[in-house]
N, C-alpha and C positions, 0 to 999 in steps of 0.2 A: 134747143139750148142745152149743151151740156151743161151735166149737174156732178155736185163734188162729191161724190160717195164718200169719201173721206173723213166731211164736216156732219156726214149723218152717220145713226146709229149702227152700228150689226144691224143687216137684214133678218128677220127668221120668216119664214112661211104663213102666212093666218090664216086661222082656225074658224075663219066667218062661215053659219049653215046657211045661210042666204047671202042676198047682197050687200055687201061691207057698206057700214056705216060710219059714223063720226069715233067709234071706240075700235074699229080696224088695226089691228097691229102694225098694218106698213103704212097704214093713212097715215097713224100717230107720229111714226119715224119718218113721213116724210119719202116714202118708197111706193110703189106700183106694187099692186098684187103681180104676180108672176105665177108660170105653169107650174109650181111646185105649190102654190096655193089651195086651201080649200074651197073657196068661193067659186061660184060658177063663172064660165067663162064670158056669160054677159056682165060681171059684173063693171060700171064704168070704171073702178080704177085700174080696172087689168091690164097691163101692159099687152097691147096686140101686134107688135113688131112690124117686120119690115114689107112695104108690099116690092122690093126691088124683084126682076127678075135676071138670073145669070144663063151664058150661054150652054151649053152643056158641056161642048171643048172647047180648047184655047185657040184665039186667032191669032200666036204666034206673036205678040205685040203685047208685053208683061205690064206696060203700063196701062193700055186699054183695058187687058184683060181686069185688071184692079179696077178700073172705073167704071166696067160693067158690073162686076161684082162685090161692092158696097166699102171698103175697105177706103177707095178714095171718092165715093159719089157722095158729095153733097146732100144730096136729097133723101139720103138712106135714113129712115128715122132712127135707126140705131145707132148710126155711127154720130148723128149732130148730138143725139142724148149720151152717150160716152157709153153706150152699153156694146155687149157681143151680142151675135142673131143668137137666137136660138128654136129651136122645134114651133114656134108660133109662127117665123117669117116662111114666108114665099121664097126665101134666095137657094141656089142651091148649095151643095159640100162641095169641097176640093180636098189637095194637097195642096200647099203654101207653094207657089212657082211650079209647080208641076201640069196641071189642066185645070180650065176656066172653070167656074164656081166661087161663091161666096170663100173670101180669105177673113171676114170678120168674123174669124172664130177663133181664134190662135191659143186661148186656154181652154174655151168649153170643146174643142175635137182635136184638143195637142195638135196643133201642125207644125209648130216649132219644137224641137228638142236643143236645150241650151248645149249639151257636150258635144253634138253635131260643129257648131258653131262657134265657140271657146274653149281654153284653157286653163288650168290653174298653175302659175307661176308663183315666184319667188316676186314681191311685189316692188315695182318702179320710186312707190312713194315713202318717205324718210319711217321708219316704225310702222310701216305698212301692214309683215306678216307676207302673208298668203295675198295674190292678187289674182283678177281673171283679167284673159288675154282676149282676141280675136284670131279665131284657128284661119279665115281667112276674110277678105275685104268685103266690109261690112254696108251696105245701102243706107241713107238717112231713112229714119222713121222704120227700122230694120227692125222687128218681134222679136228678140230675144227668149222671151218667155215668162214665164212665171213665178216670183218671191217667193216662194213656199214655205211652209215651217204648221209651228204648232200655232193654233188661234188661242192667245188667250186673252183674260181682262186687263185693263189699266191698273185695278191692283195686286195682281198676280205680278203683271209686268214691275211694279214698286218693287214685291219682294224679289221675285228674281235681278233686280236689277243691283240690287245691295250683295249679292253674290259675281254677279259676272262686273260689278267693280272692282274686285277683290281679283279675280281672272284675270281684269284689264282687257275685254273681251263685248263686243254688242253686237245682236244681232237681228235688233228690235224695229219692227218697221211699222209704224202705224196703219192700219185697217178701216178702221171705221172711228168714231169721236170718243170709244167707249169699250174699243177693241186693239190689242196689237197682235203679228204675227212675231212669232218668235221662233227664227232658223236657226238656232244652238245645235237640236240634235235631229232635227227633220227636216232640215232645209236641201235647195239644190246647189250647185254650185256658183248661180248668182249671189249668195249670202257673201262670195267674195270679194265684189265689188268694192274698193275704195271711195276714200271722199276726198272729190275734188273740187276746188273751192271754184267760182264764177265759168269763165269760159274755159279751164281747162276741165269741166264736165262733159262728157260726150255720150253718156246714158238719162237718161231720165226715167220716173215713175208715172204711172198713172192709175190709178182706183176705177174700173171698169166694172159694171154690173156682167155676171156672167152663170144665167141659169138660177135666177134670184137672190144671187150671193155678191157680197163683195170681193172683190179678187187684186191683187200687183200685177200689172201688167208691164215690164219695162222691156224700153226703146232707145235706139240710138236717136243721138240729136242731129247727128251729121253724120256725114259718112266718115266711116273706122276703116286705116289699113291693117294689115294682116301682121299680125306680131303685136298690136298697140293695145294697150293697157286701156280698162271699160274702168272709167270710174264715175262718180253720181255724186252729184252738191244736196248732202244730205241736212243741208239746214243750217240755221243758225244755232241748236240746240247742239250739234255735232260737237266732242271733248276730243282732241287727241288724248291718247293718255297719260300725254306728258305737257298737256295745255297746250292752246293754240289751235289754229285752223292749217290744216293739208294744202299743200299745193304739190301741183307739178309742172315741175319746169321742163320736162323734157315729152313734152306731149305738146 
């Protein structure tokens, strides 16, 4: 069953010298001890990954090759729990399209680089700003890459927020229940994404565990052509800056 990293705490590592108990740092949040943990690696909440195996090279057939190696198999415990493989599973590495091997890994082994794959334009939507493109035609369920920025608190995020209103300016992406990222001055070029309201969205987010951490993993919804503006239904909390919700009509 995937789980909503979102609705739980920041992950940290724990510090357990034996087998974690009831006072476990990731028990208490609701998290799996992971390979950055101090606990031994019998201990039961350790997350012990995927037993999938991948081919070594590609049988020329990109869709197979993906369902051998975990990205669309079902069965992969990593992929049903929302996490990336990491050094604990059996799958093996790749290149993202390039030869067979495990592709659930697209932030923990970079296989995706966003400027490979997009643009920064002059933006489609009304007070947009700056917007990202599609450098060329985009697969659904396509890895974009990774939300990057600075990790900070919910009330870090208050006070920074009473400044970048004053900017007219957001770039705050929720993390965890008790964490936000903030791409102001560290982010990638995803931070450029616009918001678009219902089905004119064609990226979406997702909260993936990645190496005991929470991570932004965002995805096309459908497939994107090549020149077409990436934008993401950032919510009901979402302010233009001049009130009102984004749309776009020409998408």
């Amino acid at each position: 069953m995937t789980v909503d990293y979102g609705s739980l705490p920041l992950a940290f590592p724990c510090t357990c010298v034996g087998l974690c108990d009831a006072d476990c740092e990731c028990r208490a949040g609701g998290h799996f001890c992971d390979q950055v943990c101090q606990c031994p690696t019998t201990c039961v909440n350790r997350w012990q990954g995927c037993d999938c195996t991948c081919n070594s090279r590609g049988s020329g057939d990109e869709d197979e090759d993906q369902e051998e190696c975990c990205r669309l198999k079902r069965e992969c415990a990593c992929v049903r729990a929302g996490r990336e493989c990491g050094r604990m599973c059996k799958c093996a590495r790749s290149k993202w399209g390039v030869e067979a091997g495990c592709v659930n890994r697209v932030i923990g082994a970079k296989l995706v680089d966003p400027q490979k794959y997009t643009y920064v334009d002059l933006s489609h939507v009304p007070n947009g700003g700056w917007g990202l493109f599609a450098l060329c035609p985009l697969s659904r369920s396509f890895p974009l890459g990774e939300y990057t920025g600075e990790v900070i608190t919910d009330a870090e995020a208050d006070r920074r927020g009473l400044v970048y209103d004053e900017m007219k300016l957001n770039y705050f992406f929720d993390l965890a229940n008790d964490a936000v990222v903030d791409a102001f001055r560290l982010g990638n070029a995803l931070r450029f994404i616009n918001h678009g309201s219902g089905k004119a969205a064609n990226v979406e987010p997702k909260v993936v565990m990645v190496n005991g951490s929470q991570r932004i993993l965002l995805r096309t919804k459908r497939a994107v052509g090549a020149g077409q503006e990436l934008v993401m239904d950032y919510g009901p909390k979402y302010q233009l800056w001049k009130g009102g919700s984004l749309e776009l009509d020409n998408q």
